[in-house]
N, C-alpha and C positions, 0 to 999 in steps of 0.2 A: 154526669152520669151517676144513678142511683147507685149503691153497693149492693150486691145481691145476699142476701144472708148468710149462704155457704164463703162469700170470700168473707164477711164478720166474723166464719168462724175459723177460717185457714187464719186471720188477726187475733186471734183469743183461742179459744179450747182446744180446736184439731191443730192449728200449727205448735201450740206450746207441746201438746202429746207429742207428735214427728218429733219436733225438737229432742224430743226427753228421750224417745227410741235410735235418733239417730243420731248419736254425739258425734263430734270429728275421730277419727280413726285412722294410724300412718297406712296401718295395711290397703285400707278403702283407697286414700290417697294416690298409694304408687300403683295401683291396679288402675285408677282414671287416668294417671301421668302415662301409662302404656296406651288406653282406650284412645286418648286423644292424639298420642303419634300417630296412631291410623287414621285420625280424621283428617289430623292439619300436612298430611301426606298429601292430600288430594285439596291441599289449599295453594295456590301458585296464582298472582303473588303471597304470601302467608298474613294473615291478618296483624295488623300493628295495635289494634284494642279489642275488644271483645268485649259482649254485655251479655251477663247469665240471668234470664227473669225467675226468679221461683227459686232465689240462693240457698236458702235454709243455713243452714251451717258452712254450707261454702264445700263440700266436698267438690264438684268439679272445680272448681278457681285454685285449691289447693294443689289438685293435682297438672292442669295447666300452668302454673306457676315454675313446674318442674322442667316444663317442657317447651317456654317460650316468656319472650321477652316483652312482649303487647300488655299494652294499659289494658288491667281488668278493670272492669264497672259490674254491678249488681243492684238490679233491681227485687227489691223484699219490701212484702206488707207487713210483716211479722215483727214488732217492735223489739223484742229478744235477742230473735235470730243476725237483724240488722245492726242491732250493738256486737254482736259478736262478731259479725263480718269485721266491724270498723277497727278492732281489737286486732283481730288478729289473720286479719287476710289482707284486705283492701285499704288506701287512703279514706278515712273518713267521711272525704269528699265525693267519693266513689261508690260509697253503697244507699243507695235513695230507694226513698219510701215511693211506692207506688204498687200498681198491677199492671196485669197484661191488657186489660181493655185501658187502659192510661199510663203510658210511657211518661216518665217525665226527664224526657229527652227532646233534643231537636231535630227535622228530620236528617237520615244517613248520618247522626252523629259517630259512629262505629263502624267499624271495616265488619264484623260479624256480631250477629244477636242469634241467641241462642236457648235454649229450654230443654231440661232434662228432668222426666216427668211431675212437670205442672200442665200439660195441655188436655192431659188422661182426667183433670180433675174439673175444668171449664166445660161448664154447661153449653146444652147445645146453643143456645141463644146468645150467646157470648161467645161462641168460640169464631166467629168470622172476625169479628173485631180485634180479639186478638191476633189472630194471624195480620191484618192490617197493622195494628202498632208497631208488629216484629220489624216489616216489611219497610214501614216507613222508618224506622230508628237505622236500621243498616244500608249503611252503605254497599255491601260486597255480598257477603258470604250471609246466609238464614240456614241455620243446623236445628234439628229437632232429633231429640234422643225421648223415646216414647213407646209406648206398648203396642202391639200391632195384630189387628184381626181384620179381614178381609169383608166383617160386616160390625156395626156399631154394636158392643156387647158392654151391660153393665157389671161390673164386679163388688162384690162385696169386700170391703176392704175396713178391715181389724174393726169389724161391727156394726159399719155404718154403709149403709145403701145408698146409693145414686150420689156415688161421689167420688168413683172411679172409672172410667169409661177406656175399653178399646175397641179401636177401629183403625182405617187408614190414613192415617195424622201428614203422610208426605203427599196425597193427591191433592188436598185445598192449594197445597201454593202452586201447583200449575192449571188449578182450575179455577184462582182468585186472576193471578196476576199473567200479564202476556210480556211481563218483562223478566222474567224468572224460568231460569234452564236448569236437569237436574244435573248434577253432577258424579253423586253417586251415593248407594245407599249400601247399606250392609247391617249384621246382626252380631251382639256380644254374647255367646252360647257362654249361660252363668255356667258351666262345667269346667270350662277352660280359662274366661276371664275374671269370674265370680262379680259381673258387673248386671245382673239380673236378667238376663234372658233381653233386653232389650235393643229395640229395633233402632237405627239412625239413618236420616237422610242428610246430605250436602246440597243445598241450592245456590245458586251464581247468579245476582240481580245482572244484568245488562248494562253495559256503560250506556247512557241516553243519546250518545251523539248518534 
């Protein structure tokens, strides 16, 4: 599969920018180690790994770390950000080059896989596939933490057009897959959490038997 020029640039210009605006931070940290108690509340059995696609700097995996004991994995295209992962989050072995439209995973290698806003930035033409890689890498649990508008709206983001998108990011997985139940969704009101106004769903693949 070809690279589409905006993921060239989330590998070069716009991910080193992110990078530079969004350093790691304790504060950020212990506000995600709070976000994810309420997610992994509604996980039973509780995930024993996890894989974050779109790591950046690793803010969720830091603040998971806090709050569970499962093998993190993180998928990053970003050569930077992916050294920094290996530094100072994850096993070195555990933070691999790749995207979302190519896991470079086995399938259900992971109890949950998971995405906190990278889907908002996947063009339309790309974005079924990714939900497919998500789908095939987990085992259990598919979490999406993402921006939410009840129709596809583009937003301009720090000056650059068509490269942030909201809509309803939790309807594809029950409208891709017929093995996939939701479990439950909810919202981080940034007023209370300071975790950005953003939406999250829980989905539960089906055991096949």
């Amino acid at each position: 599969m070809t690279e589409s020029s905006q993921l060239r640039r989330w590998r070069g210009d716009v991910g080193a920018a992110y990078l530079e605006r969004n350093p790691p931070r304790p504060e950020l940290e212990e506000r995600l180690a709070v976000g994810w108690g309420v997610l992994l509340s509604h996980l039973a059995p509780p995930p024993t790994s996890i894989l974050e696609v779109g790591a950046a700097n690793g803010h969720h995996l830091r603040g998971l770390r806090r709050m569970t004991s499962a093998e993190l994995w993180a998928v990053e295209p970003n050569d930077d950000a992916r050294a920094l992962l290996a530094s100072e989050v994850l096993d070195e072995a555990h933070a691999l080059d790749g995207t979302l439209q190519r896991l470079p995973l086995d399938d259900g290698a992971v109890d949950l896989a998971f995405t906190s806003g990278v889907l908002i930035h996947v063009p339309d033409d790309e974005l079924e596939q990714a939900y497919r890689e998500l789908h095939r890498v987990s085992r259990r649990w598919l979490v999406s933490l993402e921006y939410f508008a009840p129709v596809k709206q583009s937003v301009s983001w720090h000056g650059e057009e068509d490269i942030l998108f909201k809509r309803d990011y939790g309807a594809p997985w029950l409208d891709l897959f017929d093995d996939v139940d939701h479990v439950a969704n909810g919202w981080f009101w940034n007023r209370t959490t300071g975790l950005g106004d953003v939406t999250w769903w829980i989905f539960r693949k089906r055991d096949p038997r």
